[in-house]
C-alpha positions in Angstrom: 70.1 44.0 11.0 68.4 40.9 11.9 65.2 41.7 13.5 62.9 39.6 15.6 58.8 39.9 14.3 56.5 39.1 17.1 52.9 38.0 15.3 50.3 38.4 18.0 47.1 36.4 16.7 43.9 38.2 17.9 40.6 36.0 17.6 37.6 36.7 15.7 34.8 38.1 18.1 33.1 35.1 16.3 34.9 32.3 16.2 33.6 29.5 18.2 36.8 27.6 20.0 36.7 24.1 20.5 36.3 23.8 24.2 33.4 27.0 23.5 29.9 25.4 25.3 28.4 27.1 22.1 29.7 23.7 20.1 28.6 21.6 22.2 24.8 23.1 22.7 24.8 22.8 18.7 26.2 19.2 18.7 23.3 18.2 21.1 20.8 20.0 19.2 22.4 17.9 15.6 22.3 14.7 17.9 18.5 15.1 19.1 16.9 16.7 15.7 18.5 13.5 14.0 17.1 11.0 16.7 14.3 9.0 15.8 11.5 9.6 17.9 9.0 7.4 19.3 5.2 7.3 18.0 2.0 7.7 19.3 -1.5 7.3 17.1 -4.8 7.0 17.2 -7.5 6.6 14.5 -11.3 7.0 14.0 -14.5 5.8 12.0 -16.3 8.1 13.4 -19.4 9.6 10.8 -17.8 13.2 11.9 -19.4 15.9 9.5 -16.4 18.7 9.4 -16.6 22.1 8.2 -14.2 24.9 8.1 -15.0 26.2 11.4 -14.3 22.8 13.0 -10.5 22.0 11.2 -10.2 26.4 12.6 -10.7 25.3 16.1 -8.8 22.3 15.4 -5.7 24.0 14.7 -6.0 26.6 17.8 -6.5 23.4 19.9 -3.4 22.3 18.7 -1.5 25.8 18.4 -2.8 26.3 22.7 -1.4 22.7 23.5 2.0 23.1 21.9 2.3 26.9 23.9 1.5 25.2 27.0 4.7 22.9 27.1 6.8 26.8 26.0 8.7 25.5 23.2 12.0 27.1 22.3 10.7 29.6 19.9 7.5 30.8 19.8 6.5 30.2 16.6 5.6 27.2 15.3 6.5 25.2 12.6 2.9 24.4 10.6 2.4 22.7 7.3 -1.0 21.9 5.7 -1.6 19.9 2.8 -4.6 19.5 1.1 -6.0 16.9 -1.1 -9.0 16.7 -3.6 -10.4 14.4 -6.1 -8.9 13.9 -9.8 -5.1 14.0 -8.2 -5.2 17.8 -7.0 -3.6 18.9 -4.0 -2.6 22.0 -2.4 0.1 22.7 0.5 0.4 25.8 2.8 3.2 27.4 4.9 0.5 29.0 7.1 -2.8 28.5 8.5 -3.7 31.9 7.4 -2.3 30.7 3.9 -5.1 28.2 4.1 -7.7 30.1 5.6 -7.5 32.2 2.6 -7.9 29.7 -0.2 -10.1 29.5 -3.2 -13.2 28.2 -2.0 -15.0 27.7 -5.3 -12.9 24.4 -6.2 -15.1 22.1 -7.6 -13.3 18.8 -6.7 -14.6 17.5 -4.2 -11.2 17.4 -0.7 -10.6 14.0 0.0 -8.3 15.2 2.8 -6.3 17.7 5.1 -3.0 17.2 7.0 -2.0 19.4 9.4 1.7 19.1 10.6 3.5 21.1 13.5 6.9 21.2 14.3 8.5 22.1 17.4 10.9 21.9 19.7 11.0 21.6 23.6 13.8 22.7 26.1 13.7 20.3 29.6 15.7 22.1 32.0 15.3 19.5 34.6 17.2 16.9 32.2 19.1 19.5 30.3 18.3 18.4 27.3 16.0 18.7 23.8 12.7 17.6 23.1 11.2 16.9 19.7 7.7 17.0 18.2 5.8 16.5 15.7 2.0 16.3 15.3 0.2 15.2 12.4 -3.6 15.3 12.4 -5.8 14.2 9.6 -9.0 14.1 8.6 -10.3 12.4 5.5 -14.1 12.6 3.7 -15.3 9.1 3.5 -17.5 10.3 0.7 -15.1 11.7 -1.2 -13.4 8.7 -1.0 -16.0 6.6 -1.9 -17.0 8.5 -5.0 -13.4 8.7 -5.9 -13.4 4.6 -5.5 -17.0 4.5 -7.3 -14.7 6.3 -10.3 -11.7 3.8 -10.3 -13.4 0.4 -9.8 -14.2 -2.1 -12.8 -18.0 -2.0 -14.0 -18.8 -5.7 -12.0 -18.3 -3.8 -8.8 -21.8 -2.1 -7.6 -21.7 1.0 -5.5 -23.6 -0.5 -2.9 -20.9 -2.9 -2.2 -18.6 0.0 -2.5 -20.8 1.9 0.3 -20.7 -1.3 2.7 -16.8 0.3 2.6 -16.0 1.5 6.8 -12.8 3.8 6.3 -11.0 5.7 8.5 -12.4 9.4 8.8 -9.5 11.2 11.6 -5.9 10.2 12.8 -3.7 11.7 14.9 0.0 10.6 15.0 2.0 12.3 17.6 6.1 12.1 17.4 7.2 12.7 20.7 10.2 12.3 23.1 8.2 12.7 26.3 5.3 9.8 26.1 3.2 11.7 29.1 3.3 15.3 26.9 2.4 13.3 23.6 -0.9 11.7 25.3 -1.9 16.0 25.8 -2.1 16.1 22.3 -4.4 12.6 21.9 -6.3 13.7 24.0 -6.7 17.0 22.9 -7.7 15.3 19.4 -9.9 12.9 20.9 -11.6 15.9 22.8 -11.9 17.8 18.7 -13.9 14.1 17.4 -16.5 14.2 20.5 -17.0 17.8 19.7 -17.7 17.5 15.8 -21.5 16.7 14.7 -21.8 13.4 13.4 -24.3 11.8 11.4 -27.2 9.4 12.5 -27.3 5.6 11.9 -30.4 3.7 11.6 -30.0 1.1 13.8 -32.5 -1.0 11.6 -30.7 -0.4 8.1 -27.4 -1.4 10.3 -29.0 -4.4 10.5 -30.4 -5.6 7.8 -27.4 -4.8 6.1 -25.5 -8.1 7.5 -27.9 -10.8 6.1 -28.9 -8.5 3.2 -27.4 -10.8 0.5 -30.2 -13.3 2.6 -33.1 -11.4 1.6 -33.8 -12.2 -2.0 -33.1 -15.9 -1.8 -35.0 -16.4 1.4 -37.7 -14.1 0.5 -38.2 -15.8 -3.0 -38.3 -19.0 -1.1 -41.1 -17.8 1.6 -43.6 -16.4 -1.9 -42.9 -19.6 -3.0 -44.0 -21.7 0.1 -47.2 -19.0 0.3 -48.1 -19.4 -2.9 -48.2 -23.7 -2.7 -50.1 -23.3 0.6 -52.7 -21.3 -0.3 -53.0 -23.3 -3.4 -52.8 -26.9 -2.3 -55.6 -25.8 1.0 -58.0 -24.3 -1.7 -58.0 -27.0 -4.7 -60.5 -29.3 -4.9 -59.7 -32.4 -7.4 -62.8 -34.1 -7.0 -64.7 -30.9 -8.6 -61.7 -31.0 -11.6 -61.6 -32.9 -14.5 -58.7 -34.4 -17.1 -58.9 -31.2 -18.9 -59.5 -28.6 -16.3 -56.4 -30.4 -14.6 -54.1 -30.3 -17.3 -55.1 -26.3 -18.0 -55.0 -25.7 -14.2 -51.3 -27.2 -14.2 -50.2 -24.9 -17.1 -52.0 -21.5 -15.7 -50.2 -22.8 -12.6 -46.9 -23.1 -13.3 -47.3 -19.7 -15.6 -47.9 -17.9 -12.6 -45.1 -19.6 -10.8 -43.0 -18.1 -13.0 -44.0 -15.3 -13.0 -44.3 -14.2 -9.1 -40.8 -16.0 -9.0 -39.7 -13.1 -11.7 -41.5 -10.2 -9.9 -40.2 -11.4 -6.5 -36.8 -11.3 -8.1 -36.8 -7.6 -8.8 -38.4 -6.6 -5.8 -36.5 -8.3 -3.5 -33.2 -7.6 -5.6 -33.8 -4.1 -5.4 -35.0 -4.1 -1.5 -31.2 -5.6 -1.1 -29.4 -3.2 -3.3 -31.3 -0.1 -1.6 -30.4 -1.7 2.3 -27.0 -2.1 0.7 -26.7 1.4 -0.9 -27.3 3.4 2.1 -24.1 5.4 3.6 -23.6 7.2 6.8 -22.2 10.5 5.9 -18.9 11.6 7.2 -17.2 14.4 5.2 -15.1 17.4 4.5 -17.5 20.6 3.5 -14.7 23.4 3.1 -15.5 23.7 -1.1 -18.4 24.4 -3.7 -17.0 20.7 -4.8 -17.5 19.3 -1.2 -21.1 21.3 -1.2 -22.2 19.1 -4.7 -20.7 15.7 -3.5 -22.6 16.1 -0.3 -26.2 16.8 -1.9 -25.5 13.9 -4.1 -25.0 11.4 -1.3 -27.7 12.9 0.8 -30.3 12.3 -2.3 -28.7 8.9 -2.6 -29.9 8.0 1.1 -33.3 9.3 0.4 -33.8 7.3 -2.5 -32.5 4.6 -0.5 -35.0 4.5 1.9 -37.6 5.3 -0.3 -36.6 2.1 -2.7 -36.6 0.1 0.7 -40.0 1.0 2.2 -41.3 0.5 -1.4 -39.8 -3.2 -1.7 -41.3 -4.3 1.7 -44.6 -2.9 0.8 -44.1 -4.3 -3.1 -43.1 -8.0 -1.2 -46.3 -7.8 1.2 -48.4 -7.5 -1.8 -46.8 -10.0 -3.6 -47.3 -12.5 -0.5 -51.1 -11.2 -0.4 -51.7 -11.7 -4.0 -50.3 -15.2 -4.1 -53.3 -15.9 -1.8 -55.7 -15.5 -4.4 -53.7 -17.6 -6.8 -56.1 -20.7 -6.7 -59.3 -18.5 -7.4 -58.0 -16.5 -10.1 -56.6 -19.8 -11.4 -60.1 -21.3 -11.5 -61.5 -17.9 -13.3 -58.8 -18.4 -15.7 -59.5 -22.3 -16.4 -63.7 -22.0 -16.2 
């Protein structure tokens, strides 16, 4: 008996059809997570002094200016990465990950990146918006001891502290150029807020004709000295031998404030050089250290520097007495 089977095909409650609006939604989402995005960034030189408080209020900046635009889900995709001296870096899932780090490192962080990572849906277009907001903030003393470490023996760290480098960035990945400027601004608003450290206008200066100073300055002792000298001799009241012991005792002490000049003008150039404006990362014991090193380093800067114009004004005074002391020397 030949019967007929009839096979009745139910669907899955899960299967997704290929005319189902589910496909499509998740071929548009593939499409615009794949897009490249454009780019928006800004950096600083700012001499920002950042502790932890500041990158905290950093990240609920950012966390309250990615809420305002109600992205898709409502947490937030966060990355921090960490870097410190000698090659050591550290990367968290979380900023609470980060808050709760070991805080007795001693190498000195060099810098912190913090990424987020989200997604916005524009009901007006009907379409997906993508983000992604890096902000960074580098120690420029770190760095510079770091460079201080690496760089051949010929290089001096005061050249190495004439070194501007960049201290913040902010580099936004947007699909809505208006939304992206938020977050610039937002960043920009962070920099104004952070205490910065002082320049002297003066040191600023003199650092731009600093490699002037001890050619220039050896060159004025030497003009002082030959006026002084050539207004207070008297030939007439010389003879052969007093001029021939005069010219000796002479150029000896030609020499010689040439040599002293030398290493007080040398190291009135080296101390104008040496001095840095601080901008750094204090979130460690390492950061701590580093930043009392430098400080002292700016102190003895100044100090070396007040003691080389004092040291050349004495100089220039002393040459004045050349020709009498010359004449004691020679009687």
């Amino acid at each position: 008996m030949n019967g007929i089977v009839e096979v009745v095909e139910h669907e899955s409650p899960g299967m997704i059809r290929h005319d189902d609006a589910q496909i499509d939604l998740f071929f548009k989402m593939h499409q615009k997570i794949n897009a490249k995005n454009e780019e928006v960034s800004k950096s600083y030189k700012n001499n920002i002094l950042v502790k932890f408080s500041d990158i905290k209020e950093l990240h609920f900046k950012t966390v309250q200016s990615v809420n305002s635009l109600k992205p898709i889900k409502s947490n937030i995709n966060v990355r921090i990465a960490v870097s410190h001296n000698e090659g050591e870096s550290e990367k968290f899932n979380s900023f609470e990950e980060f808050e709760s780090r070991n805080l007795t490192n001693p190498n000195p962080t060099s810098d912190i990146l913090l990424i987020y990572s989200f997604s916005v849906y524009d009901k007006e277009e009907n379409d997906f918006e993508n983000y992604k907001i890096m902000a960074h903030v580098r120690s420029r003393v770190a760095e510079l001891h770091q460079i201080e470490k690496e760089a051949p023996p010929f290089i001096s760290s005061a050249l190495i502290s004439n070194i501007v480098t960049t201290t913040a960035k902010i580099t936004v990945h947007y699909s809505d150029y208006v939304k992206a400027r938020h977050f610039t601004a937002m960043f920009d608003e962070w920099i104004r807020g952070c205490d910065e450290s002082k320049n002297i206008d003066i040191i600023n200066k003199l650092k731009k004709v600093s490699h002037l100073i001890s050619k220039f300055g050896k060159l004025s002792i030497y003009a002082v000295l030959g006026f002084f000298t050539v207004t207070a001799i008297d030939i007439s009241v010389l003879n052969y031998n007093e001029v021939l012991k005069f010219l000796v005792a002479y150029a000896s002490i030609f020499v010689i404030v040439g040599g002293v000049s030398e290493v007080i003008l040398r190291k009135l150039e080296l101390s104008i050089d040496s001095y840095l404006a601080l901008s750094y990362l204090n979130i460690n014991k390492g950061d701590a250290k580093l930043i009392s090193d430098f400080s002292e380093r700016n102190r003895s800067s100044i100090i070396w520097s007040l003691f080389g114009v004092i040291g050349t004004i004495g100089l220039g005074i002393a040459t004045s007495a050349s020709y009498d002391f010359i004449k004691w020397l020679i009687a």
